[in-house]
Structures are given as C-alpha cells and as structure tokens.
C-alpha positions in Angstrom: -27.8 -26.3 2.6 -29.2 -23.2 4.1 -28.7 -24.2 7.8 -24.6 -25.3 6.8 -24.7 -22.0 5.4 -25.4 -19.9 8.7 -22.9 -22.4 10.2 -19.6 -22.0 8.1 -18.2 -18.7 8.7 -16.2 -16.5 6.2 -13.0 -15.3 6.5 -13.7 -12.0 5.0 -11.0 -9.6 6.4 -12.7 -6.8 9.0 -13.3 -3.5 8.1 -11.5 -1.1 10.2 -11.1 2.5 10.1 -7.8 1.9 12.0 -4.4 0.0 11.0 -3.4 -2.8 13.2 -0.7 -0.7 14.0 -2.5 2.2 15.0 -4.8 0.1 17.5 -1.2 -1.3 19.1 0.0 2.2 19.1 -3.6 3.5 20.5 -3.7 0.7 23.5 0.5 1.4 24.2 -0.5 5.3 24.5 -3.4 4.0 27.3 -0.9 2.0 28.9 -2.2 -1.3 28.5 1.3 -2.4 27.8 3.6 -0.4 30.4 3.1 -3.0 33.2 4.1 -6.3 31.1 7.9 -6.7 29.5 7.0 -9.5 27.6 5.4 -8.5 24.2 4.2 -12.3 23.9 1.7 -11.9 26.8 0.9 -7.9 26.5 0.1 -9.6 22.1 -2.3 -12.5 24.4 -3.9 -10.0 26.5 -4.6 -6.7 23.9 -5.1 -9.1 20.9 -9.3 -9.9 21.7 -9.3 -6.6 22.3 -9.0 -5.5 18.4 -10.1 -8.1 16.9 -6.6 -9.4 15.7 -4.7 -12.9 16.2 -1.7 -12.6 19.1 0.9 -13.6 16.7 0.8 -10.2 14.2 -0.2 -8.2 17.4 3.2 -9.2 18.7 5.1 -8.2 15.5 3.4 -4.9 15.9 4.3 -4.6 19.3 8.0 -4.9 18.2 7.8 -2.5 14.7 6.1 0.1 17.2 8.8 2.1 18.2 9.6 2.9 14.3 6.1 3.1 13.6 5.7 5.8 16.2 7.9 8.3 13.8 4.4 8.4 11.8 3.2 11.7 12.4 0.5 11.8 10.8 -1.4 8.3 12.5 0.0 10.2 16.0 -1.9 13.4 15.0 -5.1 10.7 14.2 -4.5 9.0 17.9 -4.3 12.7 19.3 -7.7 13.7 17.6 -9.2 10.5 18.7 -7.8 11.0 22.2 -9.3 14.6 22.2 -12.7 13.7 21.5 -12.7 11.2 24.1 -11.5 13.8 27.0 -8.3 12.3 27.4 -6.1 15.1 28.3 -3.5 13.0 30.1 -3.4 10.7 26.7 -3.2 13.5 24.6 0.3 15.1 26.4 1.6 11.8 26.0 0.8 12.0 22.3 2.2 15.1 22.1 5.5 14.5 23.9 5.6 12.1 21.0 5.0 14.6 18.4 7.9 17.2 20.3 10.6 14.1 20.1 10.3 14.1 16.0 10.6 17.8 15.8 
C-alpha cells in the first residue's frame, strides 16, 4: 500500500505565482516565440518550459494579443524584467505600456 502510494501521482493543480498567461506573455517578451509562425510548435517548444500542457499554451498564444491590453500583469513582467537586469526586455515592455496610453 505504502510503496503504490509513492507511485501514483496526484493531479493537484501547481501553485504558481504567475497566470498561464503571464508566463506566455513573459517567454513572447524574451523572444522565444519571434522566430516560429506556427503557435502549434512555439505551444511544443515553450510548454515544458512552464510546466503547462501544449494544447492550453497554444490557446494562450492566440488570446495573447488581447491579453497584452492588461496593464497591470505588463507592469508585473516589467518589475520582474527589472530585477533581472533586462533593460532591453524592459523597453519592450514599455513600448507596450506607450501603445495603450
């Protein structure tokens, strides 16, 4: 009982200080999706990379440019990006910010 225990695992949901969206709109504002045209294979390649399945990644990837006109989770991204050193990042952020003004 105890060993089929450590085998079975939950599906508790992962806690996450950051929205799925965010963590698409975080990795489009690095530019891991600039290079592919294809939001199925950017979803296959970025989706590992939060911890999400491909398939909602993807719808993400395609509400993103509504999502964008959140200013508040682009103010977050811009903190976050600040911290890190990201200057670069952080104008792209801000050009962001400018276009909703």
């Amino acid at each position: 009982m105890y060993l089929s225990s450590l085998l079975v695992k939950t599906k508790e949901p992962k806690k996450t200080t950051y929205t799925h969206i965010k963590q698409v709109a975080i990795l489009y504002f690095l530019g891991l999706t600039d290079k592919i045209d294809n939001t199925q294979k950017i979803a296959e390649l970025v989706a590992p990379l939060i911890d999400r399945d491909a398939e909602t990644t993807r719808q993400k990837l395609c509400e993103l440019p509504h999502d964008i006109k959140d200013r508040q989770m682009l103010n977050e991204i811009k903190d976050l990006f600040l911290k890190l050193g990201l200057t670069d990042k952080v104008q792209l952020v801000e050009k962001e910010l400018n276009k909703l003004r």
